[in-house]
C-alpha positions in Angstrom: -66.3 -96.5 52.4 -63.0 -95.8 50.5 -63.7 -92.5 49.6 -65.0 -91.5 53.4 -61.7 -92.6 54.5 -60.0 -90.5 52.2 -61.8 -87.4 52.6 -61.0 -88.2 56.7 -57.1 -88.8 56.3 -57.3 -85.6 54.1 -59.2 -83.3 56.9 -56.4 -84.9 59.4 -54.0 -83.7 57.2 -55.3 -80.5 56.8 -55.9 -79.7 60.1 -52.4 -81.0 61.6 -54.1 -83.6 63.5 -52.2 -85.4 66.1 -49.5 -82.3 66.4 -49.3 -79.1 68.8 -50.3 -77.0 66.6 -53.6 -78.9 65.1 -56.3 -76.9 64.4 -59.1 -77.0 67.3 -61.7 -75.1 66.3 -63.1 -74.9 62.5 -62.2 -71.0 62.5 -59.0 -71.1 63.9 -56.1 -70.3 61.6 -52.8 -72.2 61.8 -50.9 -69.9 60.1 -52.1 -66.8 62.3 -49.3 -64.6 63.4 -47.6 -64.8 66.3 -49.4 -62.7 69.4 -52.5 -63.3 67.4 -52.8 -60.1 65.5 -54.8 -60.7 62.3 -53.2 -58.6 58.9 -56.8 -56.6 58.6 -56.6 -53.8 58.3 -59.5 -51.3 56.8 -59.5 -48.2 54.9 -60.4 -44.9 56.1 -62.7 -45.4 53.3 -64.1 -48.4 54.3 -64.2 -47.2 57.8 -66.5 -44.2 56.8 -68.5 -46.6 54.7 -68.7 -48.9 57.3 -70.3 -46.1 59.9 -73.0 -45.1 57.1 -74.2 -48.8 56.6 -74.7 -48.8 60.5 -72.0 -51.9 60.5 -73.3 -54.2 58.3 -69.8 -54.6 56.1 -67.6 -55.5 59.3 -70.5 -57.9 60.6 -70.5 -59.5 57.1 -66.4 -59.3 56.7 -65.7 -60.6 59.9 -68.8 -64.2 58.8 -66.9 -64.4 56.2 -63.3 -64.9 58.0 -64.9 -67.1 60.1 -65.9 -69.3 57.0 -62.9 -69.2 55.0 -59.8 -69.8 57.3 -56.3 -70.5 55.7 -57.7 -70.3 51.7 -60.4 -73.4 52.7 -64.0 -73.1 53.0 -65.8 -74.9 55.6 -69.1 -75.9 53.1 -71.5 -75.6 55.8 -71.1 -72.2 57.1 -71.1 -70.5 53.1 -74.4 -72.4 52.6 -75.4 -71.0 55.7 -74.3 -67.6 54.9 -75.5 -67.3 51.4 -79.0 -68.7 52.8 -78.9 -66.1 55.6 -78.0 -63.3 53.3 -80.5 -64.9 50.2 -83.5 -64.5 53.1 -82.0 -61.4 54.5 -82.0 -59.5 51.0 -85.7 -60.9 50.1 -86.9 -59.3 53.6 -85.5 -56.1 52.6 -87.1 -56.3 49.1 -91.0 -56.4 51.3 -89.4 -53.6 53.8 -88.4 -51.7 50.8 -92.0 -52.1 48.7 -93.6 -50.7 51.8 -91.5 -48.1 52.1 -91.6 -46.9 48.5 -96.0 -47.4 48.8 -95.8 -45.1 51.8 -94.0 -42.5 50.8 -95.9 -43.0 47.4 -98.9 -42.1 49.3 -97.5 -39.5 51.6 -96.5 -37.3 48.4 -100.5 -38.0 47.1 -102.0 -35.6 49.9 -103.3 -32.6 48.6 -101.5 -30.5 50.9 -98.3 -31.2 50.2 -97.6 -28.8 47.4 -94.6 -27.2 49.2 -95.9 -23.4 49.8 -94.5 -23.5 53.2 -90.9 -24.2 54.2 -92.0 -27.0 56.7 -93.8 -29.1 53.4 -90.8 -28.1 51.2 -88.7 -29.6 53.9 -91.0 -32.7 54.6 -91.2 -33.4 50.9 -87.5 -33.1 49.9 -87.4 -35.8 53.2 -90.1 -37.7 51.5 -88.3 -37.9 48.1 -84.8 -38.6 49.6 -86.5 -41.6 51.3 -88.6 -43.0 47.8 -85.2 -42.6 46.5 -83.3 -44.6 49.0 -86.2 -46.9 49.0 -86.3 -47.5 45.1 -82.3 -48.3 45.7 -82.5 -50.8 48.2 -85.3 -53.0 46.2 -82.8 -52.4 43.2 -80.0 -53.5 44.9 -81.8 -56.8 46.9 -83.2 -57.9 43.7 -80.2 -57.9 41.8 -77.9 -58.9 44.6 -80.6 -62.2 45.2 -80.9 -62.9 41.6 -76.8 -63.3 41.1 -76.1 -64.9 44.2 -79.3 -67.7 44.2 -77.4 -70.8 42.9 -74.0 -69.6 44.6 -75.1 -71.3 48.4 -75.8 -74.7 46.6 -72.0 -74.7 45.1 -69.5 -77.3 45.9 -66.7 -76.4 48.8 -64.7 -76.2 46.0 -66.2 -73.9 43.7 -66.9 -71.6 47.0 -63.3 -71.4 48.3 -62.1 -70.5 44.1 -64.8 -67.6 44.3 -63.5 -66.8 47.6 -60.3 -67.1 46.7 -60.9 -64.9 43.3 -62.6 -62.1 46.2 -59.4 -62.3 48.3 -56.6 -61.3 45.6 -56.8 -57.9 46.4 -58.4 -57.4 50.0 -60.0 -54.3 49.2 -61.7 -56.6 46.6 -63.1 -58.1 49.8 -64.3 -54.9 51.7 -66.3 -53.6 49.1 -68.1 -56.7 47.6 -69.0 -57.0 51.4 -70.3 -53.4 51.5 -72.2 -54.0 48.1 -73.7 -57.2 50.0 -74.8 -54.3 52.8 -76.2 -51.9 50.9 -79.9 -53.1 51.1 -79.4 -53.0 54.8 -78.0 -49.5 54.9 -80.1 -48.1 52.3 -83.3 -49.6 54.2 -82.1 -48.2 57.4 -81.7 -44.7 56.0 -84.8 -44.6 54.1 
């Protein structure tokens, strides 16, 4: 009973409860600047990145704001996340199998020896795709493998590794678009 009451009187502090400028909604910052504009700015390179991947890295970037407000985590949401993105990555690791059998077999037919320019063309397509495909199941199996215990962490241990990603913000937007690579590479393949 003690320790609930502590870990309320510690959220109430946190979140300024009681005064005007309390927190209302879990991914609300207090410390947000004043007419609301938000200090993120991306990099051309990350922009161009960001078009290629069809998205993903700003849909994942922005989740991740949402999560981590003000340098604390709210626990739920990054076990939600990392579950999301655990399944997510395992889906593409099927989509990506299929995709590398099927070209697999496209390139077995007999006719595709590449004496005319249309086979030439088809089959460069067809390699650039088993390619694409082989890096996207490379990419969600590594990418589930190192991040499989990190949704069952403590809020603690989530908002240090969060906290170790935001040093350098450009830390941020590309460990984000590595996180969308299977996506993008599945997508293009």
């Amino acid at each position: 009973m003690t320790k609930l009451t502590n870990i309320v009187a510690h959220l109430k502090f946190a979140n300024f409860h009681g005064q005007v400028c309390a927190r209302l909604n879990a991914d609300h910052s207090l410390y947000e600047r004043v007419g609301g504009k938000k200090d993120r700015s991306l990099s051309y390179f990350v922009r161009l990145l960001d078009i290629i991947l069809f998205s993903a890295p700003s849909v994942h970037i922005e989740q991740l704001h949402g999560i981590w407000v003000d340098q604390t985590i709210n626990l739920l949401r990054w076990q939600s996340l990392m579950g999301t993105l655990c399944n997510e990555w395992n889906g593409f690791t099927i989509y990506s199998t299929v995709l590398l059998a099927v070209d697999i077999s496209f390139l077995a037919i007999p006719g595709m020896n590449g004496s005319t320019t249309i086979q030439t063309v088809t089959q460069l397509a067809v390699y650039f795709s088993t390619t694409i495909a082989v890096g996207s199941l490379i990419a969600s199996v590594l990418l589930t493998n190192q991040s499989r215990g990190r949704a069952l962490k403590s809020a603690d241990q989530a908002a240090l590794h969060a906290l170790a990603l935001a040093f350098d913000f450009t830390f941020i937007n590309y460990s984000w678009i590595m996180y969308s690579l299977p996506f993008g590479l599945v997508m293009w393949g």
